[in-house]
DOKOL-620391 format. One record per residue (C-alpha): x, y, z; residue in three letters. Coordinates in steps of 0.001 Angstrom, whole numbers, plus 524288, in hexadecimal, padded with zeros to 5 digits. Example, Ala and Ser with C-alpha at 12.3 -4.5 7.8 and 13.67 -1.06 7.14 Angstrom:
2
<node x="8300C" y="7EE6C" z="81E78" code="ALA"/>
<node x="83566" y="7FBDC" z="81BE4" code="SER"/>
END
This chain:
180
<node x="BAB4D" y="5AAC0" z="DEB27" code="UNK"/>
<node x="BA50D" y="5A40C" z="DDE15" code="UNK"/>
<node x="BA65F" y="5AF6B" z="DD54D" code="UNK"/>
<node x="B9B55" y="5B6CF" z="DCF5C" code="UNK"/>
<node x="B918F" y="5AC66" z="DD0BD" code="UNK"/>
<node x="B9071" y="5AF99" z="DDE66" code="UNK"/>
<node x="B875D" y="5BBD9" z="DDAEC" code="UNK"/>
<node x="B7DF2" y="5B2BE" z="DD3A5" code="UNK"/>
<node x="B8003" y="5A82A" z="DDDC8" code="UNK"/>
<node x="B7BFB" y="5B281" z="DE771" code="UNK"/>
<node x="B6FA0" y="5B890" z="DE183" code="UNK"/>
<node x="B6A5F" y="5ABBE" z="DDF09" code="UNK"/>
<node x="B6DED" y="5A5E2" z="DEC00" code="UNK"/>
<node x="B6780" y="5B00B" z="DF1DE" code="UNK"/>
<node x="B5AD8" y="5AF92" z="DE980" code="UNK"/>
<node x="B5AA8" y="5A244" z="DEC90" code="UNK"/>
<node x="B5B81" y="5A24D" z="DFB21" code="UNK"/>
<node x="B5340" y="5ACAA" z="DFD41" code="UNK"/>
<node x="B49BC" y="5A5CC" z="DF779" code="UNK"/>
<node x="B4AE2" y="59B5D" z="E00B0" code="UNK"/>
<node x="B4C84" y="5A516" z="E0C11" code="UNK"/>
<node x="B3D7B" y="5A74C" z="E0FB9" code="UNK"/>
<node x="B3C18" y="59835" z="E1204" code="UNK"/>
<node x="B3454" y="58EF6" z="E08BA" code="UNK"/>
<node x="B28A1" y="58802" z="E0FA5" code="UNK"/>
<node x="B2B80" y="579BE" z="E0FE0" code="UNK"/>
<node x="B1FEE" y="56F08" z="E0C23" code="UNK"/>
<node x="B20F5" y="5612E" z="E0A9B" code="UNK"/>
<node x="B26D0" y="55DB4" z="DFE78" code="UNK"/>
<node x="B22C5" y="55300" z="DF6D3" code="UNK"/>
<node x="B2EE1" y="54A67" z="DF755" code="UNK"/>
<node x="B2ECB" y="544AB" z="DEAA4" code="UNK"/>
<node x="B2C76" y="553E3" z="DE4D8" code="UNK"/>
<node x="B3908" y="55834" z="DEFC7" code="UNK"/>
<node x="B41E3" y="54EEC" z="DEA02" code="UNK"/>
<node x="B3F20" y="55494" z="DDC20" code="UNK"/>
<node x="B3F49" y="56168" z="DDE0C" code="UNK"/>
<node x="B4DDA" y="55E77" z="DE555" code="UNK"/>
<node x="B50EA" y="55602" z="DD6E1" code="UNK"/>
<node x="B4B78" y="561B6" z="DD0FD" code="UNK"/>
<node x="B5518" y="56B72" z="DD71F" code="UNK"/>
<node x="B600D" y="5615C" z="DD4D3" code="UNK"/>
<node x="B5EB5" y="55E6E" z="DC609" code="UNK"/>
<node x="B5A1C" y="56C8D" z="DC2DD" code="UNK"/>
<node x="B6805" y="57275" z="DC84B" code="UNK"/>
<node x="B6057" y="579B1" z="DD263" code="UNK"/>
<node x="B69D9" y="5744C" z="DDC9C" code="UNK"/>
<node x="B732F" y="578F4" z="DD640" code="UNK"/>
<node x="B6E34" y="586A9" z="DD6AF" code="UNK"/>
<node x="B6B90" y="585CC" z="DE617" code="UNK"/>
<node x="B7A91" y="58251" z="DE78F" code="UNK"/>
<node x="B7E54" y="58F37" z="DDF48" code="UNK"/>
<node x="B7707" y="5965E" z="DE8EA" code="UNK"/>
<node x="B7BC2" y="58F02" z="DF3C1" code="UNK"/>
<node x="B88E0" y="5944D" z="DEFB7" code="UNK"/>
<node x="B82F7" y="5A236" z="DEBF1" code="UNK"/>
<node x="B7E6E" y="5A446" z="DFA13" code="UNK"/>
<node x="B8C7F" y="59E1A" z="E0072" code="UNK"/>
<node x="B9420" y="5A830" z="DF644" code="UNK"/>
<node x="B8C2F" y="5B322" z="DFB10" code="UNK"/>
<node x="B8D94" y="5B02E" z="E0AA0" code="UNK"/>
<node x="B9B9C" y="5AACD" z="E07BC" code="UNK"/>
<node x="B9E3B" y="5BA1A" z="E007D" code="UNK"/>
<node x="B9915" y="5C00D" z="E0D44" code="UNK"/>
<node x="BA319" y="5B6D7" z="E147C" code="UNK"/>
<node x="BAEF8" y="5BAA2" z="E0A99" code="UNK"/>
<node x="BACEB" y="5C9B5" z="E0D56" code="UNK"/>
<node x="BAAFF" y="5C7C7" z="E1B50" code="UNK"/>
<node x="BB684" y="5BF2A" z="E1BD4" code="UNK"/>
<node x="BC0FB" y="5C225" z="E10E8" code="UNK"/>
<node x="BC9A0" y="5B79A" z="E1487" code="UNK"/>
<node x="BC344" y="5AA8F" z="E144A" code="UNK"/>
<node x="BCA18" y="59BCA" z="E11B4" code="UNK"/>
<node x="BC622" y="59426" z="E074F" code="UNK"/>
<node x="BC26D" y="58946" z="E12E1" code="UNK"/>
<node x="BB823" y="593DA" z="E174F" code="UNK"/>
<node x="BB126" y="593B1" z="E09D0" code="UNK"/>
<node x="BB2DA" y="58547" z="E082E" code="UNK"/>
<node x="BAC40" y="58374" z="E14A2" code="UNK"/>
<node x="BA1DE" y="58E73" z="E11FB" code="UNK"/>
<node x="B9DFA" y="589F8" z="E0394" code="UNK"/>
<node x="B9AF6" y="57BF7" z="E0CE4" code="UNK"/>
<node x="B907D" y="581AD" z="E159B" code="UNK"/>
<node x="B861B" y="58109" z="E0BED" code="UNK"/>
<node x="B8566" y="57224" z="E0967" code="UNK"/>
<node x="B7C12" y="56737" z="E05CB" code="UNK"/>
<node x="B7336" y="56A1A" z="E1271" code="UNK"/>
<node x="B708D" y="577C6" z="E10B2" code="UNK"/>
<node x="B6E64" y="57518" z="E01A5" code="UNK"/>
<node x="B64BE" y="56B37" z="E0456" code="UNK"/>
<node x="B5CC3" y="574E9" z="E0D58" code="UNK"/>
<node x="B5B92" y="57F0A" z="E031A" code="UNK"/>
<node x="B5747" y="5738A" z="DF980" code="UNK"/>
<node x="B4BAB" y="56F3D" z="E0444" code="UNK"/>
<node x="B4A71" y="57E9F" z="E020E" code="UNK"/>
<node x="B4894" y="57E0B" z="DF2FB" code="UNK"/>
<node x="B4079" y="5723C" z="DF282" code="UNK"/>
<node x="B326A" y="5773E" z="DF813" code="UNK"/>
<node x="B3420" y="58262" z="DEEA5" code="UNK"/>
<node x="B340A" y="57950" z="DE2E1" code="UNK"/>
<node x="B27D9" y="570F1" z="DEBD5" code="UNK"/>
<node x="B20C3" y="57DEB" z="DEAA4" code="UNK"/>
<node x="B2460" y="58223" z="DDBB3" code="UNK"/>
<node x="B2498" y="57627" z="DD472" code="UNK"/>
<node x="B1AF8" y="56A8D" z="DD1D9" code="UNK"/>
<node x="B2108" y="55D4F" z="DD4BA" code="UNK"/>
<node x="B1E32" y="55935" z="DC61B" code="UNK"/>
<node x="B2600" y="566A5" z="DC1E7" code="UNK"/>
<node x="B3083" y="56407" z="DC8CB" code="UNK"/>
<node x="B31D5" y="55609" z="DC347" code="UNK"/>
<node x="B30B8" y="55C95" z="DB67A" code="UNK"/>
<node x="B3BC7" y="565B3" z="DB951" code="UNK"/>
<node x="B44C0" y="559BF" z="DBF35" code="UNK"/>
<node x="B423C" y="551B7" z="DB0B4" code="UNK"/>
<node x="B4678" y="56019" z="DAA45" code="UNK"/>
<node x="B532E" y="56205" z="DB160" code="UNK"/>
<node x="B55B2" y="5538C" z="DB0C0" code="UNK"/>
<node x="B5851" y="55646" z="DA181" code="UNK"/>
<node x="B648A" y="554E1" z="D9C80" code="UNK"/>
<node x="B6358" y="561C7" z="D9790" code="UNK"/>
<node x="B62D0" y="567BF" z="DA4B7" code="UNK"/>
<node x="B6F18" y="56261" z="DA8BA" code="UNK"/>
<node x="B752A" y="569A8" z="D9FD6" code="UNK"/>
<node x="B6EEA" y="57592" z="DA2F4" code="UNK"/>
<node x="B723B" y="5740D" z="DAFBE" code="UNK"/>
<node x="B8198" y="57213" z="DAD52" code="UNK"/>
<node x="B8169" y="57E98" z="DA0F0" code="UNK"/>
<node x="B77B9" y="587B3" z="DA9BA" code="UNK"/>
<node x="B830F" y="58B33" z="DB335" code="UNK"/>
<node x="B8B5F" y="5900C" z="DAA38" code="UNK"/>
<node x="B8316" y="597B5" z="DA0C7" code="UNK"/>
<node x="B7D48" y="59D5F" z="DACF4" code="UNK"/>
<node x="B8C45" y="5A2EC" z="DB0D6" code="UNK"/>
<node x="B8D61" y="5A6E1" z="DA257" code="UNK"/>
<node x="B8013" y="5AE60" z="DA0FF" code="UNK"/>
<node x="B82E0" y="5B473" z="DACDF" code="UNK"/>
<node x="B900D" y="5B997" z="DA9EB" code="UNK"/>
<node x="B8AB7" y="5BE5F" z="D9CB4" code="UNK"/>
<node x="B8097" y="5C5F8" z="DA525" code="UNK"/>
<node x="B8909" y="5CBEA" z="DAD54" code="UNK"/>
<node x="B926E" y="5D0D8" z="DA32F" code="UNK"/>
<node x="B85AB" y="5D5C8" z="D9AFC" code="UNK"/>
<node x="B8137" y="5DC9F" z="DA844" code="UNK"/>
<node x="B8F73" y="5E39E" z="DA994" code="UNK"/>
<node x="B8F47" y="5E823" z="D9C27" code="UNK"/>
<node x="B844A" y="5ED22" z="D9D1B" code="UNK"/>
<node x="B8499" y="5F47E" z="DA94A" code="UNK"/>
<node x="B91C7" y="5FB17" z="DA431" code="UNK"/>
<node x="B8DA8" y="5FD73" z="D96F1" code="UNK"/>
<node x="B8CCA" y="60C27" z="D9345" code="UNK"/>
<node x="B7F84" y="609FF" z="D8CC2" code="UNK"/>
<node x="B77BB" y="60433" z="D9A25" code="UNK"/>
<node x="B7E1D" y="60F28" z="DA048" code="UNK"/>
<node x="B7A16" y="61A0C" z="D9861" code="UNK"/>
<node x="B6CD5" y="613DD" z="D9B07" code="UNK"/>
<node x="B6C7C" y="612A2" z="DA830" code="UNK"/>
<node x="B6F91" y="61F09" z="DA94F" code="UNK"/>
<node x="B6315" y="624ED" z="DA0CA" code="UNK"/>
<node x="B5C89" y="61C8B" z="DA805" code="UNK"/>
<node x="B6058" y="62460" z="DB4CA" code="UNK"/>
<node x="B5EAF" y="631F7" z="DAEE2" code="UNK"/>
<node x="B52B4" y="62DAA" z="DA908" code="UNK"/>
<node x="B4B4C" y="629B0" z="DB63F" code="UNK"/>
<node x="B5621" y="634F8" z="DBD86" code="UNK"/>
<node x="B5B68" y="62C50" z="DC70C" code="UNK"/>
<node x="B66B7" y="6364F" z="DCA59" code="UNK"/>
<node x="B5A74" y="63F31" z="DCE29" code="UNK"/>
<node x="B55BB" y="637D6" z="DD4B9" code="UNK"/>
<node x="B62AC" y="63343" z="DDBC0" code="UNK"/>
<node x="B6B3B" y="63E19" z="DDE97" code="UNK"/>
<node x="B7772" y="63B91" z="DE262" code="UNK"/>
<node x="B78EC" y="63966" z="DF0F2" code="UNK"/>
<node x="B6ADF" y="63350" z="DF2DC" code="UNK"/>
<node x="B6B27" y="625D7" z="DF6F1" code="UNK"/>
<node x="B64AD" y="61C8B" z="DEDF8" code="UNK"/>
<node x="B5622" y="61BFE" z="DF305" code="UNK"/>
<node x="B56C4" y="60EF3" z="DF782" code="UNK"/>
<node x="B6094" y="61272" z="E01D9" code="UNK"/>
<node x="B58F5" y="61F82" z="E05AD" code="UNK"/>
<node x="B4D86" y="61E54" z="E1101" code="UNK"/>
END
């Protein structure tokens, strides 16, 4: 649906929620300290970030739609990409909020709101995006090239004769996680 970002999309969506999965224990908040740690997550991008993930997690459910249902209208996916809106956003930001109550010091948190209220950051904040796609492209094509080089190859396999993994795998045994 959005291309190869969907894989990193997913993992950290996942991450993320699963986090959040167990529950969080919810005590009073000071209110001046809520409304900073909410400025916090707004000038620090981190909003941002839960909005990625918000779109990693609808991507993943909306590929388990798209193979269950191989013809779907473009009104379907307009109408899908619209469940997720403002409300449920806002509930997974009450969410977030009592974790940064637990972690962080009122005064530390003001600290971090005068860092990513520098100029600096901003720009940061619009580069990070993109060097993030680059790096990660460069990593994958270093991963491919090395997987298919000759040279990890040859050792990967002294590697297996070394600790005799076809000894102790014959062909025809199932891999000992699948045997009981």
């Amino acid at each position: 649906m959005h291309g190869i970002k969907n894989g990193v999309r997913l993992a950290a969506g996942l991450v993320f929620w699963g986090l959040f999965a167990a529950g969080t224990a919810y005590a009073e908040i000071d209110p001046e300290k809520d409304r900073d740690i909410r400025k916090l997550l707004r000038v620090s991008g981190i909003y941002q970030q839960l909005d990625y993930m918000k779109e990693g997690v609808l991507d993943a459910y909306g590929a388990m739609i798209a193979s269950a249902y191989p013809k779907v209208p473009d009104a379907f996916w307009k109408d899908y990409y619209g469940l997720v809106g403002d409300k449920e956003m806002k509930s997974l930001i009450d969410r977030v909020v009592p974790v940064y109550d637990s972690h962080m010091s009122h005064d530390v948190i003001k600290q971090l709101i005068g860092m990513f209220e520098n100029p600096f950051w901003e720009e940061w904040k619009k580069k990070m995006p993109v060097i993030s796609r680059e790096a990660g492209l460069a990593g994958n094509e270093w991963s491919q090239e090395l997987v298919k080089s000759e040279a990890f190859r040859k050792q990967v396999d002294a590697l297996v004769a070394k600790h005799k993994l076809e000894a102790l795998n014959p062909k025809g045994t199932p891999p000992p996680a699948s045997s009981k």
